[in-house]
N, C-alpha and C positions, 0 to 999 in steps of 0.2 A: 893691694892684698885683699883678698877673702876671710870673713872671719869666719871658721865654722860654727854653725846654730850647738846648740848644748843637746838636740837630740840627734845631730851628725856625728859630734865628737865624743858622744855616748856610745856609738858602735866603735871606736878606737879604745877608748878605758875599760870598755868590759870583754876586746879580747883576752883574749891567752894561749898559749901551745898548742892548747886540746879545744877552746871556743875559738874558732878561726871566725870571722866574722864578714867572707866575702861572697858575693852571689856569681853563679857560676851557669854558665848556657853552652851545651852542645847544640850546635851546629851539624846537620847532617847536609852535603853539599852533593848536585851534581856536575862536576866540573868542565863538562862536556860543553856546555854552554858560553864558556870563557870565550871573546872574541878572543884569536889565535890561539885560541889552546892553555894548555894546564903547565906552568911552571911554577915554583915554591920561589924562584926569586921574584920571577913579575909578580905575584900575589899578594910577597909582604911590601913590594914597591908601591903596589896598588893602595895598600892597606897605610905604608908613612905618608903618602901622597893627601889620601881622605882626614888621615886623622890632622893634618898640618891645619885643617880648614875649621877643626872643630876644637876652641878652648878647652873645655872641658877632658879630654883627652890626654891634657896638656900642663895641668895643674899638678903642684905634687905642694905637701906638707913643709911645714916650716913653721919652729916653734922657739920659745928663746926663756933660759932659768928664771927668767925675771917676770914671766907672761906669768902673769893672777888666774887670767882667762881661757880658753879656749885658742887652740892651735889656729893658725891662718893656711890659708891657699896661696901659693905665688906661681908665675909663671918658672917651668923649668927650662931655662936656660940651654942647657946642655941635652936636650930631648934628641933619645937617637930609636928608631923603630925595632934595631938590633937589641934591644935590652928588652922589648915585649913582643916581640912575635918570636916564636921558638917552632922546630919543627920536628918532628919527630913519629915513628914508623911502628902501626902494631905488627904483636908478633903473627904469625899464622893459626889459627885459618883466616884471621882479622873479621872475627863474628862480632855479635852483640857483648859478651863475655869478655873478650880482650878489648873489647874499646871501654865498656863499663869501667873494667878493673885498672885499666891506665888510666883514665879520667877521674876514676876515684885515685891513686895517687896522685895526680898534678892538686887534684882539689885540696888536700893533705898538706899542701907545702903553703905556708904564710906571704903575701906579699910584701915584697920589701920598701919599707917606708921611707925612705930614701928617693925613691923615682914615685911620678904619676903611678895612682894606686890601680894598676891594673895591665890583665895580658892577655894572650890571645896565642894558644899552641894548635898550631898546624897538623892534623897527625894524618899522616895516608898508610898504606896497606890494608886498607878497607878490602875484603872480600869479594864486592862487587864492582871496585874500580872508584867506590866514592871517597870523596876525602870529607875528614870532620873536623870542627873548628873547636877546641873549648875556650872557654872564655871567663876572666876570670875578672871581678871588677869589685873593689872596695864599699861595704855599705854604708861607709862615711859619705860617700862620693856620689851614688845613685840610692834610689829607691825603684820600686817595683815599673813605676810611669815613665822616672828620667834614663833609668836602664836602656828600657825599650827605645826611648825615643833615639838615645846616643846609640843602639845598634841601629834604629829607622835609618840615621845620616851616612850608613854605611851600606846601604840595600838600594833596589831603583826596581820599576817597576818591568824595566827592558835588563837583558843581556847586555847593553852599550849604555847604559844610563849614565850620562856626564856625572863628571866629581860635582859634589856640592862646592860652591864658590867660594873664596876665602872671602869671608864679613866683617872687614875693616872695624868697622862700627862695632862688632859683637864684646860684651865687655869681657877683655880679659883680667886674670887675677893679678898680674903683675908682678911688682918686687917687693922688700920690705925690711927694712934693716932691724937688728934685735933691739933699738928704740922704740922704732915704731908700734912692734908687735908688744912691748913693756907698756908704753904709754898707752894705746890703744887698748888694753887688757884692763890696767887700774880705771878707766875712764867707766868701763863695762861694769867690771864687778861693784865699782860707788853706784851705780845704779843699779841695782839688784835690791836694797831694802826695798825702796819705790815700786818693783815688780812684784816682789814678797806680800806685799800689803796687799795689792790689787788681788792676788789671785786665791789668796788664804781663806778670805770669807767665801768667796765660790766652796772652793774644796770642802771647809769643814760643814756642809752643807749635805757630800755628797754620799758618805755614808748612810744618814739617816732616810734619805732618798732613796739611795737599793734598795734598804730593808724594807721601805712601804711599798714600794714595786714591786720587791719580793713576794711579799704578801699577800700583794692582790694577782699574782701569777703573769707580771711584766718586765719581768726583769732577767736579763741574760745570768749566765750560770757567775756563780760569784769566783777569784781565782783561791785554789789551794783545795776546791771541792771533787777533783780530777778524782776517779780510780786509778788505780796503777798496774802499770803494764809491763813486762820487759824491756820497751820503751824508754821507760822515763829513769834513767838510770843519768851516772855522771861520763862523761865523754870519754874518751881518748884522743890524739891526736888523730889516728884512723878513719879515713872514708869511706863508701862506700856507695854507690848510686846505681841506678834501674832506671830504666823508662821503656814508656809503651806510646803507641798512637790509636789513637780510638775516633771515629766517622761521627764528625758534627752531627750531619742530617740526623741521624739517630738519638744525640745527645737534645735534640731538638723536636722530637717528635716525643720523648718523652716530656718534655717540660709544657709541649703545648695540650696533651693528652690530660695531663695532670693541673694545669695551668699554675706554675711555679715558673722560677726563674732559671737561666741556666747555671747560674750559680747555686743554687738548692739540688739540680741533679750531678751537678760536679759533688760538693758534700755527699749526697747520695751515695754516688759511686763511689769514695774514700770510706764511708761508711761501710758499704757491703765486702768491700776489699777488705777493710778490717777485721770484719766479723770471721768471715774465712779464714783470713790468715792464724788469728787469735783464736779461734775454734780448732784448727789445725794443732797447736801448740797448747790446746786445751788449760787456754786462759783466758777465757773473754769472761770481762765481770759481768754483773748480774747489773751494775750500773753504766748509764750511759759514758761513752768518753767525749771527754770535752777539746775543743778544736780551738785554737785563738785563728780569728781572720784578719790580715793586715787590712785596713781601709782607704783609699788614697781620699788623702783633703784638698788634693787641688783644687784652687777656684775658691774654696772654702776658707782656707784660713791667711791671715795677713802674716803669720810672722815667717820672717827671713830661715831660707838653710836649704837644701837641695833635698833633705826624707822629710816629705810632706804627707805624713802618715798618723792614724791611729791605728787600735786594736780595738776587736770584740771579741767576746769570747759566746763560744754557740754549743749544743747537746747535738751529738751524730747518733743519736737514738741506735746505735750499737746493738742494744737488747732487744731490739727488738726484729721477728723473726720476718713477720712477712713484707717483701721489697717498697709494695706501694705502700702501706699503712706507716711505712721508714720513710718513703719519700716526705710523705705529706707532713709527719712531725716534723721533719728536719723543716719546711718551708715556713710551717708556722712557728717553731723556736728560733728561725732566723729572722722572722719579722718583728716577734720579738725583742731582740738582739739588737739588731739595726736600730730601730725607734729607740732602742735606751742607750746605745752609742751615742745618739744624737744628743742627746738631753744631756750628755756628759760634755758637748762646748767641740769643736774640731781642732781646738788649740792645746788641751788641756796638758797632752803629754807633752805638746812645744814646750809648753810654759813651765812646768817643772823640770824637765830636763836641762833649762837651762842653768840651773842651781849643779849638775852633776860636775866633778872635780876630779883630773886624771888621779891625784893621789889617794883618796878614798877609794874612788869606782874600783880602780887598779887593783889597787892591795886587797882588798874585799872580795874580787871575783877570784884571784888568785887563792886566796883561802877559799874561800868555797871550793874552789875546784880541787887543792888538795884532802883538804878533810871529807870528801864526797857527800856535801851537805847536800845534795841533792838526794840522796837516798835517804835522809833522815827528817825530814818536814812532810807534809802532804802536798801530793803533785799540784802543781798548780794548774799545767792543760796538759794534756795529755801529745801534742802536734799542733805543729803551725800549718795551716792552709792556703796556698792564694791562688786566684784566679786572674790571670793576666788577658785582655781579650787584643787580639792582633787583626789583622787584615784578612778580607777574606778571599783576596787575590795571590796570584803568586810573585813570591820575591827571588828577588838575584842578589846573593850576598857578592858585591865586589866581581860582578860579572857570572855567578856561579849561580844554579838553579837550588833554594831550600827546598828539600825534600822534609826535614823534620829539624825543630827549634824545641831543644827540650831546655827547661828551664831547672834550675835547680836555686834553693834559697837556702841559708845558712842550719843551722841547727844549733840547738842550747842545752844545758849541762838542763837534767831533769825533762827534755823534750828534745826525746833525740831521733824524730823525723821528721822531715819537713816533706808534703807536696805540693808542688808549683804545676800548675794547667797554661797551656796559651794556647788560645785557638788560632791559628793562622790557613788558610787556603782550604776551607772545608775539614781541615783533620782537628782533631784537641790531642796537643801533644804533651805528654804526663814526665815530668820527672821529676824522681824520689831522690832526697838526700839523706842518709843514715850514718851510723857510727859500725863498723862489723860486731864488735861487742857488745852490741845490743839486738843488732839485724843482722845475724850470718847469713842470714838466706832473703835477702831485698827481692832477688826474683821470684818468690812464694806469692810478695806481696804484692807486688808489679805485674804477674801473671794472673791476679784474681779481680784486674778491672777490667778489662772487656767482658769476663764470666757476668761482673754485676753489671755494668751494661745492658747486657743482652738479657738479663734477669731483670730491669727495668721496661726495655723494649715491652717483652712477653707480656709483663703488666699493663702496660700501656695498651697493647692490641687487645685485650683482654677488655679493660676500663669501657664502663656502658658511657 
């Protein structure tokens, strides 16, 4: 068995109906490419075939009355490809619009915890003959890095690109009887004072830290200082999602003009999209909105769990009118940012999260989300942001040529949009996750990043 880390099995306790807590990727395929052609049976055969080779695929939950600790991983047994690949047909004209709106309800329905956390709906009647994949995968399970790479095992570089080999070796999670998972569990939680001590004096440290940061104008925006927006309301169970693709070379001719990073003109363009849209709707505050940015700590941090993550929180200088005088604050509040991320340890959330307990987290998010406490405290960010950076060749999902990999990341009761970026084959491909009752109109907002783009570019040619 697998035990999961206290900040994996934190994305499990702080579900609920309305916080679904899964990440989610359209696939846009062209299937023409298939050595012999396009069938829905060879595809998901191709797909039980791949996934046999990769553990991870493979794993599903297992928990037991008596466990103190945190849930384990075991190998599923009974793994059949029929309970995660589904297929299913938009209606006509099969435009952008009826694929959004079906994908925003598959994204709506909760994974069943019972099987390996995760699926994969087939859907054709695409308009132009293409077919699109969504993909649906527990945030217990992956983060932003191991996502990508567990789709990587399923892409190849050719149209015939051999299955990945099954890896004898590769450690699987195994089995585990409700002893194991009891004793394993009290073993855990007696060791917890011992971690308690260690990390206590860091932390009560780190308040008084902000504030002198603060101070001297080094320190990322503090949380609960957000404006509020339409936005930041409490959920529903409802989805809602948009995406666009937008021309790397472009996204890159601005960052070298400006000399910022491509992450600074991704923020940018979130930024100026926002401003639009919230201008449109004649709300945009007179204060900045604040973004939290996921951090990957691979490489960085020792401790065990598959979300090897932090947060920062960054200013999208929102107020501010002119495009390039917006780029450049956003670059230098993210450097900011970054540098006092740092100073906050790459383990920090590891480490306290491991103290989180499904029956407090539970019942706790559960209230929240009834009494809609989220409308009643001050925001704490305003959207989550991230930036996945992908290949910059072309891939073949499963023999099938990507035309566009939009990524979509969960959203939270008080932050109820999320955009995800991945660059893959010269494009950056955008997708928004929202709640309808909060975003009835995601295409308003999803239609105003190429606008800011190309309101970058202009600055850029412009730039002495």
């Amino acid at each position: 068995m697998q035990r999961l880390s206290g900040l994996d099995a934190s994305f499990l306790y702080l579900e609920t109906s309305t916080q679904l807590l899964h990440v989610c990727g359209v696939i846009v395929l062209d299937v023409s490419t298939i050595p012999g052609g396009y069938t829905f049976a060879g595809f998901r055969a191709e797909l039980g075939a791949r996934t046999e080779a990769i553990p991870s695929f493979r794993r599903k939950l297992q928990d037991s009355r008596f466990n103190l600790d945190h849930p384990v991983w075991v190998e599923d047994t009974d793994f059949d490809i029929d309970r995660h690949c589904h297929r299913v047909a938009l209606p006509a004209p099969g435009g952008r619009d009826e694929l959004a709106e079906l994908c925003g309800d598959i994204a709506g329905i909760p994974l069943d915890r019972a099987r390996p956390l995760w699926e994969m709906w087939v859907i054709e009647g695409l308009e132009d003959g293409a077919v699109a994949v969504m993909s649906k995968m527990h945030h217990a399970g992956v983060d932003g890095i191991t996502g990508a790479n567990m789709m990587a095992q399923l892409c190849g570089l050719e149209p015939d690109a051999p299955r990945p080999e099954r890896d004898d070796s590769a450690e699987s999670a195994g089995q585990a009887s409700t002893l194991d998972i009891a004793v394993g569990g009290l073993l855990a939680v007696a060791s917890r004072p011992a971690k308690l001590l260690r990390i206590v004096p860091q932390s009560l440290t780190l308040l008084p830290r902000w504030i002198g940061r603060a101070r001297r104008g080094e320190a990322m925006p503090a949380p609960f200082t957000a404006p509020r927006t339409s936005l930041n309301g409490t959920l529903t169970s409802h989805r809602n999602l948009a995406f666009t693709q937008l021309d790397l070379a472009k996204v890159k001719t601005v960052k070298n003009a400006f000399d910022v990073t491509v992450n600074d003109v991704v923020l940018a363009l979130c930024s100026g999209a926002l401003r639009k849209y919230l201008q449109n709707r004649r709300e945009l505050p007179d204060k900045s909105l604040v973004a939290i940015v996921p951090v990957s700590v691979h490489g960085k941090s020792d401790r065990p769990g598959t979300n090897q993550v932090s947060g920062m929180f960054t200013q999208l200088g929102t107020q501010i009118e002119d495009p390039a005088e917006r780029l450049l604050a956003i670059g230098e509040h993210n450097s900011t940012s970054k540098e006092h991320n740092e100073t906050l340890g790459a383990s920090l959330l590891q480490d306290w999260s491991q103290f989180a307990g499904q029956a407090v987290f539970g019942t706790a998010m559960r209230l929240y989300s009834t009494l809609g406490l989220a409308e009643r405290h001050p925001v704490v960010h305003n959207l989550v942001i991230s930036n996945v950076p992908g290949p910059a060749v072309p891939l073949y999902f499963l023999g099938a040529l990507i035309r566009a990999m939009y990524p979509l990341g969960p959203i939270f009761h008080g932050a109820g949009l999320n955009v995800t970026v991945m660059s893959l084959n010269g494009q950056l491909d955008v997708g928004l996750m929202s709640c309808p009752e909060l975003a009835p109109h995601l295409w308003d907002l999803v239609d105003a990043f190429p606008a800011a783009l190309d309101e970058l570019v202009e600055a850029a040619e412009n730039r002495p």
